[in-house]
C-alpha positions in Angstrom: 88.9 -41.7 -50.7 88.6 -41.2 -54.4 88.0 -43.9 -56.3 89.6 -43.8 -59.4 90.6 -46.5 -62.2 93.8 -46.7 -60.4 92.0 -47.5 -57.0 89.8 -50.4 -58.9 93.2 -52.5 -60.4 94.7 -52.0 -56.8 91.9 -53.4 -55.8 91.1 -56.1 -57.8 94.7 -57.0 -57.4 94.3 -56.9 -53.3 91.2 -59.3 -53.6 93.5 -62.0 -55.7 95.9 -61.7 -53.0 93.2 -62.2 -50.6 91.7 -64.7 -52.1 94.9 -66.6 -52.8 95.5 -65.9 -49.0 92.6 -67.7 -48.0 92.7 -70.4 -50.2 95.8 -71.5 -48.7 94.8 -71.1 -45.2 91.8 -73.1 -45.9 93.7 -75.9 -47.6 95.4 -76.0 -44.6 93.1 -75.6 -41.7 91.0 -78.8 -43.6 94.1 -81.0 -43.5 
């Protein structure tokens, strides 16, 4: 895989959604 400045916003983008992901699941699973 080369890892080019292209591959680092994908990236970054793909851990938001992650992160987002989580967040929501977590907000959830406490309730």
């Amino acid at each position: 895989m080369v890892i080019t400045k292209h591959t680092l916003l994908y990236s970054k983008k793909n851990k938001l959604k992650l992160l987002t992901f989580l967040n929501k699941f977590f907000i959830k699973f406490i309730k």
